[in-house]
C-alpha positions in Angstrom: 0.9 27.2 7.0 3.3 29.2 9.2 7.3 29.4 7.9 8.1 27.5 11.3 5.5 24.4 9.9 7.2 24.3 6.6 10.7 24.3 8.1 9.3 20.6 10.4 9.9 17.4 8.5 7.0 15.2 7.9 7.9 12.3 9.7 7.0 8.3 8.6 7.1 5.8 11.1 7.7 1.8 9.7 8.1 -1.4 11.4 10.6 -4.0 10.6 9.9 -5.9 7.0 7.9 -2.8 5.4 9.9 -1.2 2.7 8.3 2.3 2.4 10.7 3.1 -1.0 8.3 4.0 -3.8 5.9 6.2 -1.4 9.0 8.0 -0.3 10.1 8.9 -3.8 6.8 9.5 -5.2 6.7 12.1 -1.8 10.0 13.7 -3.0 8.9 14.1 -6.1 5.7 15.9 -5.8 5.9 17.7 -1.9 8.2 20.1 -0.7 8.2 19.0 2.7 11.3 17.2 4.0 9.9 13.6 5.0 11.6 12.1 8.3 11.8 8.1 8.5 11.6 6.6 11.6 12.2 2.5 12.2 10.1 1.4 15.0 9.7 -2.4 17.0 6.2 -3.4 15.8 5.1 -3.4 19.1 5.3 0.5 19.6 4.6 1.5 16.5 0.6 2.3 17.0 2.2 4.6 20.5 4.5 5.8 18.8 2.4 7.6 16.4 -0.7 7.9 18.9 2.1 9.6 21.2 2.8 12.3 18.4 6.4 11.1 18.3 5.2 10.5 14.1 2.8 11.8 11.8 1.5 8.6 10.3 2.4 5.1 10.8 3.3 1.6 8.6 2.6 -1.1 10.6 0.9 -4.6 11.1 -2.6 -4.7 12.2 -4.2 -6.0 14.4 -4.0 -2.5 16.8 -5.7 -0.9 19.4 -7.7 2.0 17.3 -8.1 4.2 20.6 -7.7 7.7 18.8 -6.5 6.3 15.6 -7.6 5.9 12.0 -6.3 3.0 9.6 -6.4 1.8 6.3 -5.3 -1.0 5.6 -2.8 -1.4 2.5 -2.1 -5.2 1.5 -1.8 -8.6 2.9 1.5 -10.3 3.2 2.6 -14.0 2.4 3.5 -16.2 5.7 6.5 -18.7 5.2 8.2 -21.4 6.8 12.3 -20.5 7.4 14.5 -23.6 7.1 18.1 -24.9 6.7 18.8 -25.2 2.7 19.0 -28.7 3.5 15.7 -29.4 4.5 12.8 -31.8 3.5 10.6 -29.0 2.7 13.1 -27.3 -0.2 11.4 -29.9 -2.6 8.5 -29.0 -2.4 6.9 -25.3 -3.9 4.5 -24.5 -0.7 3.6 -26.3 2.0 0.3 -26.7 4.6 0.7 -25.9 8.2 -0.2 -29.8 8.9 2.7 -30.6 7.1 4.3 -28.5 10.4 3.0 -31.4 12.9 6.8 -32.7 13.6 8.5 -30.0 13.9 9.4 -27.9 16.4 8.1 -24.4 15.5 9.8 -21.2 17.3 7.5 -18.3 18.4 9.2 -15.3 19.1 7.6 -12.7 21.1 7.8 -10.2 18.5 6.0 -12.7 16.3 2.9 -10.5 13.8 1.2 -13.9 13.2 -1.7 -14.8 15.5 -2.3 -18.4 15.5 -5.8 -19.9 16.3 -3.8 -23.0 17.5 -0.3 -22.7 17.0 1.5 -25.2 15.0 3.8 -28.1 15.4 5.8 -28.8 19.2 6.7 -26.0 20.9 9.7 -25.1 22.2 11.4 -24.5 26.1 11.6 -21.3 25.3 10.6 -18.5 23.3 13.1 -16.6 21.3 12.8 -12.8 22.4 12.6 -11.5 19.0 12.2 -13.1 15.1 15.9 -12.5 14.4 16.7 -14.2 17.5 14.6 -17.2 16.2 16.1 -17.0 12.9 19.5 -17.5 14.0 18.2 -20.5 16.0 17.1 -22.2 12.6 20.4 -22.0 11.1 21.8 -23.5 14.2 19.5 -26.8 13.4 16.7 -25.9 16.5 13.3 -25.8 14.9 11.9 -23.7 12.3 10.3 -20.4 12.5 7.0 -19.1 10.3 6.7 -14.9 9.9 5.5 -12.6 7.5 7.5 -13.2 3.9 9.1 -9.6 4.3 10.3 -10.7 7.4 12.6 -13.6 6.1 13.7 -11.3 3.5 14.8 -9.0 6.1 16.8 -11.5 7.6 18.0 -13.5 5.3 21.1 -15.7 5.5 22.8 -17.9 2.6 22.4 -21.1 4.7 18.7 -20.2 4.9 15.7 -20.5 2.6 11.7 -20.2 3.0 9.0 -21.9 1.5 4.9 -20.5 1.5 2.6 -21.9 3.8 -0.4 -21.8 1.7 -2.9 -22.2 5.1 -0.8 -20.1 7.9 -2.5 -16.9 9.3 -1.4 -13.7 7.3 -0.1 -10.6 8.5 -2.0 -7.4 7.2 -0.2 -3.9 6.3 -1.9 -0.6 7.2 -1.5 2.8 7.7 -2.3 4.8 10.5 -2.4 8.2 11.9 -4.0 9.9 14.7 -7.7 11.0 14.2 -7.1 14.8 15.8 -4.5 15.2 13.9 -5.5 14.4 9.8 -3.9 16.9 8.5 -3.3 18.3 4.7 0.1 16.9 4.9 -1.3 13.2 6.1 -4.0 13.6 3.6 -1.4 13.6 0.9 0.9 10.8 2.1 -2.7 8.5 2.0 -3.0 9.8 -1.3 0.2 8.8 -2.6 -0.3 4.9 -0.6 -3.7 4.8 -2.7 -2.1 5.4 -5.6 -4.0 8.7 -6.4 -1.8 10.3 -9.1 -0.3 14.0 -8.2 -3.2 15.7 -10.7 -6.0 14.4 -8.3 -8.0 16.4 -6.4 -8.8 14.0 -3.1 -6.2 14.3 -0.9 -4.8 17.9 -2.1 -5.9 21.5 -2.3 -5.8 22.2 -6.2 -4.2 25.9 -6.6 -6.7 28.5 -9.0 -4.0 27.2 -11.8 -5.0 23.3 -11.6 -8.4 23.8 -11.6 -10.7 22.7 -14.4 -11.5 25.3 -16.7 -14.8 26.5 -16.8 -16.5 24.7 -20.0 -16.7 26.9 -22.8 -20.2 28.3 -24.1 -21.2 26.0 -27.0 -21.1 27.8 -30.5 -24.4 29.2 -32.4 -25.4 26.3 -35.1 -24.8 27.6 -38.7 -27.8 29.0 -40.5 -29.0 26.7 -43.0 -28.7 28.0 -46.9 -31.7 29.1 -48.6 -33.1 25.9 -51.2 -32.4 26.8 -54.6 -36.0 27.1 -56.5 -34.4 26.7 -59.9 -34.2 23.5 -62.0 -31.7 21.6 -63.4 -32.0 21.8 -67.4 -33.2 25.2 -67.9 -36.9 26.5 -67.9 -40.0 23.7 -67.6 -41.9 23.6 -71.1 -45.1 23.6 -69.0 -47.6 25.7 -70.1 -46.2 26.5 -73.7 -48.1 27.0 -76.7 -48.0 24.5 -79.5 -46.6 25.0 -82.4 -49.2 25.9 -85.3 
């Protein structure tokens, strides 16, 4: 790696409701490289890395994999957003039937794909899920997203409740296929939970690598059996006495 590389930052890209803070510090802690943090709309954020504009990617799959690898990291809770107020605070969780009166906003930025969406729909869709938020504390509707999504936005006159049956939304991270390099290696390393002594994901210096087992040691001659008896010399054989 050429002084110029070291001096570039490694640079994470994340969209709205992913919290990136214990892979950043475990980062810090073991790799030198400065690491960049970039908040993208999670509709760019698969061109933003495929663009080069970031070396890897948190994001919400489904994406278009053209030229890009993914793995995906965990699946995230989908919850109803309503008034404090509301019927559904008594209850723990509720089932996307229970939705059938309402009307349920769908803002175009919304990560959940429904198979048939939900409830009455409204005149209009809300151009972005903070946009629908602020709608539900104004007493329009009610709004389902991602559960990291309400906590992004959350409001004191709001609450959320699980919807046990709703379509999740799925976490991943991605990065260009051309472009795996040693650095990206060890970020995936570091979302897998590797710890820093393993040896996927990083080039182990002469000092870290496992010592060549030592030679095993020659077993200890055995000790020569003793041909004397116990209680002094056998009276076999003597003479009697005349």
């Amino acid at each position: 790696m050429t002084d110029a590389a070291k001096d570039l930052p490694f640079r994470l890209a994340y969209v709205p409701g992913v919290t990136p803070t214990k892979w950043v510090r475990v980062w810090n802690e073991r790799i030198d490289t400065r690491l960049e943090l970039i908040s993208v709309p999670a509709d760019d954020a698969a061109d933003f890395v495929r663009a080069g504009q970031a070396d890897v990617s948190l994001l919400r799959l489904p994406i278009d994999r053209t030229d890009l690898s993914a793995i995906p990291l965990y699946t995230e809770v989908s919850v109803v957003v309503v008034p404090k107020d509301h019927v559904y605070c008594a209850a723990d969780q509720i089932l996307v039937a229970d939705l059938a009166g309402e009307i349920v906003l769908d803002p175009l930025d919304n990560p959940l794909h429904w198979p048939s969406p939900p409830g009455e729909r409204a005149a209009e869709r809300p151009a972005s899920t903070a946009d629908a938020i602020e709608l539900v504390a104004a007493g329009v509707g009610v709004v389902v997203v991602p559960q990291s999504l309400a906590r992004l936005h959350h409001r004191k006159d709001l609450t959320y409740r699980p919807v046990t049956d709703a379509p999740e939304s799925r976490i991943a991270l991605a990065w260009r296929e051309d472009h795996t390099t040693e650095l990206v290696e060890e970020f995936i390393g570091i979302v897998r939970g590797r710890t820093a002594n393993s040896s996927r994901g990083r080039t182990q210096s002469p000092a870290e690598k496992k010592p060549a087992r030592k030679p095993a040691k020659a077993p200890r001659p055995a000790k020569a059996r003793s041909t004397t008896r116990r209680g002094g010399p056998s009276r076999r054989g003597r003479g009697r006495r005349p």
